[in-house]
C-alpha positions in Angstrom: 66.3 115.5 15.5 63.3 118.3 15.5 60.1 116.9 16.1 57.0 117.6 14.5 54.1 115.1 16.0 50.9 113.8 13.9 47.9 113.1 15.5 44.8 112.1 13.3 41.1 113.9 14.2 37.9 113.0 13.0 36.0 116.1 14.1 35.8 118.8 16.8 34.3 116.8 19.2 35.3 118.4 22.9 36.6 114.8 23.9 38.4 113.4 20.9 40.1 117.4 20.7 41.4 117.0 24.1 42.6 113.5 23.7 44.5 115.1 21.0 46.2 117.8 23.0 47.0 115.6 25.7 49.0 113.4 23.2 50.8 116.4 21.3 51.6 118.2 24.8 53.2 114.3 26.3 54.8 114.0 23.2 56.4 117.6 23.6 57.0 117.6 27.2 55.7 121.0 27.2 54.8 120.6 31.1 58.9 120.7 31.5 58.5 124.4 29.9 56.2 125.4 32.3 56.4 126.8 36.3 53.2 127.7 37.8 54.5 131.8 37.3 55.0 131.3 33.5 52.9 133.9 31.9 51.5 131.7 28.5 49.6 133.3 25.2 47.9 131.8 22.9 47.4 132.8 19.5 44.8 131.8 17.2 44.1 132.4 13.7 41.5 134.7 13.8 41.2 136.3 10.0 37.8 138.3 10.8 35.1 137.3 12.3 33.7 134.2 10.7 31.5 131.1 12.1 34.1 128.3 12.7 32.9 126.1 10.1 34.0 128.0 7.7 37.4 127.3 8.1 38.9 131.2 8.3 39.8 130.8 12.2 41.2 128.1 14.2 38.6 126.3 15.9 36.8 127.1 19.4 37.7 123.6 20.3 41.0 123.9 19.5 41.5 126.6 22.3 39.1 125.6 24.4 41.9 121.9 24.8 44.7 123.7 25.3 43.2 126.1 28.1 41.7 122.7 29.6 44.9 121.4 29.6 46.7 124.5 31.3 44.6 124.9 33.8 43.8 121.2 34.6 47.8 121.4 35.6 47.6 124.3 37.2 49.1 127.3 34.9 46.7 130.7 35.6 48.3 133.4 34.0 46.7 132.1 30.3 45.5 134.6 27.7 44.5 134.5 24.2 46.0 137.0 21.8 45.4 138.0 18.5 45.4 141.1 16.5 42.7 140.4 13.2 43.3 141.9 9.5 40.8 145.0 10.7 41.2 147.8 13.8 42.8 146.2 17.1 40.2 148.2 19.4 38.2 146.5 21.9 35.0 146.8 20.1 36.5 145.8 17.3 38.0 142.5 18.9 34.7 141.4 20.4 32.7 141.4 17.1 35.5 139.1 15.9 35.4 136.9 18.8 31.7 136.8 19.0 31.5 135.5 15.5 34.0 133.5 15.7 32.8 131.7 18.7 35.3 132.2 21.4 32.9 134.2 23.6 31.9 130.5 25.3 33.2 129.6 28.8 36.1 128.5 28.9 37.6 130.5 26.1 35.5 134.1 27.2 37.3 134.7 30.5 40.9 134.3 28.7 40.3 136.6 25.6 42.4 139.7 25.5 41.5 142.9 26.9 44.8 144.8 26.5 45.0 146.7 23.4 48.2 148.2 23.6 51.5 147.1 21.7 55.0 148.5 21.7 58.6 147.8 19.6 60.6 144.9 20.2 64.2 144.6 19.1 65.1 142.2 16.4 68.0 140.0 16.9 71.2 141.3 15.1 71.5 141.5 11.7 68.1 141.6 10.8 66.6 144.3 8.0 63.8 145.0 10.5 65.5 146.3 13.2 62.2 146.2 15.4 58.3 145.6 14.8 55.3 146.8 17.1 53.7 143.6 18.6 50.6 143.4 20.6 51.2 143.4 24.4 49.9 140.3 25.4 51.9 138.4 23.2 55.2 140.8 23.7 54.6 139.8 27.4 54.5 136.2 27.5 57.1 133.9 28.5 55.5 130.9 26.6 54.0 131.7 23.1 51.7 128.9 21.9 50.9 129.4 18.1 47.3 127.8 16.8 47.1 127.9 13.0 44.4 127.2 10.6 45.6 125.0 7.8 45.1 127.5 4.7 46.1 128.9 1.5 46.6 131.9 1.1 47.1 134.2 -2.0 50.2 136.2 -1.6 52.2 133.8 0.3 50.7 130.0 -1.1 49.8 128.7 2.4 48.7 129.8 5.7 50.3 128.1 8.3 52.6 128.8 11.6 54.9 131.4 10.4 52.0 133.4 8.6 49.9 132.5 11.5 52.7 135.3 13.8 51.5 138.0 11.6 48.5 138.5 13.7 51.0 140.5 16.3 51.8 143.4 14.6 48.9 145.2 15.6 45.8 146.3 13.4 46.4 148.5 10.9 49.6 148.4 10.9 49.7 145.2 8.6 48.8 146.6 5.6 52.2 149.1 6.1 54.3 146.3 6.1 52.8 145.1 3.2 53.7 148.5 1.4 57.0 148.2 2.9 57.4 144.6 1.8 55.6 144.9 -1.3 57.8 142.1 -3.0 56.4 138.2 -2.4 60.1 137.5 -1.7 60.4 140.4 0.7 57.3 140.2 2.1 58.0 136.2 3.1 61.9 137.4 4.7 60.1 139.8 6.7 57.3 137.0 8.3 60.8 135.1 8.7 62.5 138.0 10.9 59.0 138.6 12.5 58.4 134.6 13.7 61.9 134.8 15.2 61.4 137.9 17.0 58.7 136.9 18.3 59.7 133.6 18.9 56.3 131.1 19.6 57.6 128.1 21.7 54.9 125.8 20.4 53.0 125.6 17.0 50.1 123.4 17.2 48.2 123.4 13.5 44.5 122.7 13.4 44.1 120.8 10.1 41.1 118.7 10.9 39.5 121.2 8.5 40.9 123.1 6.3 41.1 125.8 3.7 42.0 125.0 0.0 41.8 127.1 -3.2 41.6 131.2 -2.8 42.1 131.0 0.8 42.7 132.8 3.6 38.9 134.1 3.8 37.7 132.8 0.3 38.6 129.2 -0.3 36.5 125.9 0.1 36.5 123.7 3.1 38.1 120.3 3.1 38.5 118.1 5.5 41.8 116.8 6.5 41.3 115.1 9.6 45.0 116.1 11.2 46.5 118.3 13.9 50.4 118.6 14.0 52.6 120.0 16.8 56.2 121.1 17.2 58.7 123.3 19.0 60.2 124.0 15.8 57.5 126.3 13.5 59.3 126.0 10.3 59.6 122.2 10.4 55.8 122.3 11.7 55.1 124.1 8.2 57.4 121.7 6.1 55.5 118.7 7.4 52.6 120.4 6.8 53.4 121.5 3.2 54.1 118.1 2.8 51.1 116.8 3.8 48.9 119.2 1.3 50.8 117.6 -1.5 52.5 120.4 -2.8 56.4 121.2 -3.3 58.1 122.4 -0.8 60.1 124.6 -3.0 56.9 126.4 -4.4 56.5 127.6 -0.9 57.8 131.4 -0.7 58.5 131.7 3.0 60.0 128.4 3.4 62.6 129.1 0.5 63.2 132.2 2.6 63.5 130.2 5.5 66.1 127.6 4.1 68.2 130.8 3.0 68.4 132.4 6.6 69.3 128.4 7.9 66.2 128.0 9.7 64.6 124.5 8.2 66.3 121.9 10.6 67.4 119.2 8.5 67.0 116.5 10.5 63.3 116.8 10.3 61.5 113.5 12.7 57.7 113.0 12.1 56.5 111.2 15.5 52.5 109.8 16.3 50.0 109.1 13.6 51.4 108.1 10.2 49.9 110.1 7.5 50.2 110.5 3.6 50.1 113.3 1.4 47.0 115.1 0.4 45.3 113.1 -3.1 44.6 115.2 -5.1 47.1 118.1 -3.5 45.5 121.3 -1.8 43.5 123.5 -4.7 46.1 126.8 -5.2 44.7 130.3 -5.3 44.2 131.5 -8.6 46.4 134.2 -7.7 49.3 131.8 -8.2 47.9 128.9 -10.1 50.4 128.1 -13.3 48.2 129.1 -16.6 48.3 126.0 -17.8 51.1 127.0 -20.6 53.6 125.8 -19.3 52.5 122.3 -19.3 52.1 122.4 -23.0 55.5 122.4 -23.9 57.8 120.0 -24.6 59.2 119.1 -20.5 62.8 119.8 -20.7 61.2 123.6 -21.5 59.1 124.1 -19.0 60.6 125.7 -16.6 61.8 128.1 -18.7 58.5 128.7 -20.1 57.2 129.2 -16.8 59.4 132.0 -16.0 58.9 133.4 -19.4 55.1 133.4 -18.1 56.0 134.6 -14.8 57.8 137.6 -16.1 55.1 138.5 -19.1 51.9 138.2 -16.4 51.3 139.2 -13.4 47.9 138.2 -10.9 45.9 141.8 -10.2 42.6 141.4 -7.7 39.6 142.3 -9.6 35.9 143.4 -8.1 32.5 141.3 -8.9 30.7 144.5 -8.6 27.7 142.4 -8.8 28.9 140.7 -5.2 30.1 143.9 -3.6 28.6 145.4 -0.7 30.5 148.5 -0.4 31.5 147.4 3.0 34.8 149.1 2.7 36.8 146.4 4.2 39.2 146.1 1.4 39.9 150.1 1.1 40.8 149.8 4.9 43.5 147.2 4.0 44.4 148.1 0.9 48.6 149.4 1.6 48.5 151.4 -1.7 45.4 153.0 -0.7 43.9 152.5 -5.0 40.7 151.4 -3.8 37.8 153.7 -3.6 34.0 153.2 -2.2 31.9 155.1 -4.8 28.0 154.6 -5.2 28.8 151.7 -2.6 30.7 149.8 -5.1 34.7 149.1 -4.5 36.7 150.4 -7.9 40.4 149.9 -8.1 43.3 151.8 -9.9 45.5 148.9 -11.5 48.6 151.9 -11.0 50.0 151.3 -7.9 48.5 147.8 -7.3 51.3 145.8 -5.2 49.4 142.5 -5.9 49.6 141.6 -1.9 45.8 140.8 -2.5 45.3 142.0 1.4 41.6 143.4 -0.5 40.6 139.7 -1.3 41.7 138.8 2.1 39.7 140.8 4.2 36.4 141.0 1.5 33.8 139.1 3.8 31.2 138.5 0.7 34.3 137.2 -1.5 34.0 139.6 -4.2 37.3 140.0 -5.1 39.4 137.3 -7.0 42.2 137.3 -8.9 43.3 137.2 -12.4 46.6 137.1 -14.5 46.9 139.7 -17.1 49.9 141.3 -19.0 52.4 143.3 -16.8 52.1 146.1 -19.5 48.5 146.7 -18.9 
């Protein structure tokens, strides 16, 4: 049986978040993974720079338990590792940890200082032969993997293997986009990456969440609820689970299931827990139109792949609510978007709809909308 443990959480209170971690780690027996020379990362979710509460990052008290609990035992060689959707420079990195509240003790004196990365090999078989990961993490012995509990509007959700994006350094993400500019390729590829990179421990902070047109621009919810397992795709089943949604909607799990990687003999373990009421809000990026449902039922499905085939979700600019920061031209893969008269404009031509633009847009002045393919 794989493992994926529940443990319910009111708030981020230092205490009750440590009480948490203790239990998860017990119930994982993670101390037997561990010598005192193992070399452990940890890897956050950290977006861009946001204040924690609003539900883009993984929580400062989230890391803060975990680094009690490894060096309360004794483990010293800890770092935390992350590579954000902007430039993976030093200066770059310490805005984003600044503002996202890791520069506190007890989290400051672990943050990563190494800004290198270099290829590692895929295992056999794999289309991507190799990928550039950050150094940090393609030094560790022991990944541990930190979440945020999130949608997200290429992909549906954000959890654990999304959450292994953040080691392919930098810039470098929005290439992979424009080599993966398919959903269904784009989801295979975070597949071959999360098992090259292999994280031995996924703990998801879902005490709160993001819902609707997540990863930077949904609304918070509160979930109350931290999961852990050794197994990152049955971590991000359970979770699916629990936001109420299908777990067949869910690209990268589909993806997952075709390259045998779902265990099957799934075992939920601690708190009990039900599924989301109502379900997690969707993006609008891949929201159904509403068409579908007003059809007789045995068409549906067919209607909804008529849909799918006739529309297609494009970002579009509230010039009203742009800065001209530039944030989304820096991610864009295509490179369409232009800063002119400090206003973002877009050229439809070309678009890949990976919605990386909306991602990164820090005033959320980008959404999406479904229009005709042919226009």
């Amino acid at each position: 049986m794989t493992a994926v443990n529940a443990v319910k959480l009111s708030s981020y209170d230092e205490k009750l978040v440590y009480e948490a971690v203790c239990r998860h780690f017990e119930a994982m027996e993670v101390a037997k993974d561990l010598t005192p020379d193992t070399r452990i990362a940890l890897k956050p979710n950290l977006l861009y720079g946001k204040k924690p509460e609003a539900c883009v990052t993984t929580n400062p008290a989230i890391l803060k338990a975990v680094i009690r609990w490894l060096t309360e035992r004794g483990f010293k060689s800890i770092v935390v590792a992350e590579s954000s959707g902007g430039l993976f420079t030093a200066e770059y990195m310490r805005s984003v940890y600044s503002a996202s509240g890791l520069r506190v003790p007890g989290i400051e004196e672990y943050l990563n200082r190494d800004f290198t990365f270099a290829p590692k090999t895929s295992p056999e078989g794999f289309e991507h032969r190799s990928f550039n990961i950050i150094t940090p993490l393609l030094e560790a012995d022991y990944i541990i993997s930190l979440p945020k509990l999130k949608t997200h509007a290429m992909t549906t959700v954000s959890i654990g293997v999304k959450n292994i994006f953040g080691s392919i350094p930098g810039l470098q993400k929005p290439d992979m986009h424009r080599r993966c500019p398919k959903t269904e390729d784009f989801v295979k590829m975070l597949c071959e990456l999360c098992e090259t990179v292999k994280p031995a421990l996924t703990l998801l902070d879902a005490v709160d969440s993001m819902e609707g047109n997540g990863p930077g621009g949904g609304t918070v919810r509160h979930t109350g609820l931290t999961l852990c397992s050794k197994n990152v795709y049955a971590l991000d089943t359970a979770a699916v689970r629990f936001m109420g949604l299908d777990i067949e909607s869910i690209p990268h799990l589909r993806a997952a299931s075709s390259m045998g990687l779902v265990p099957g003999d799934i075992e939920l373990t601690g708190d009990s827990f039900e599924p989301c009421s109502p379900p997690f809000k969707l993006p609008d990026a891949v929201k159904s139109t509403g068409f579908e449902d007003s059809v007789p039922k045995l068409l549906r499905r067919p209607a909804a792949f008529v849909m799918d085939k006739l529309l297609r979700s494009y970002p579009v600019v509230d010039r009203s609510k742009c800065v001209g920061c530039g944030k989304c031209a820096e991610s864009c893969p295509q490179k369409i978007i232009k800063i002119e008269n400090k206003k973002a404009g877009m050229d439809r031509r070309g678009c890949i709809s990976c919605f990386c633009c909306q991602e990164m847009c820090p005033v959320h002045a980008i959404s999406a909308k479904r229009i005709l393919k042919t226009l």
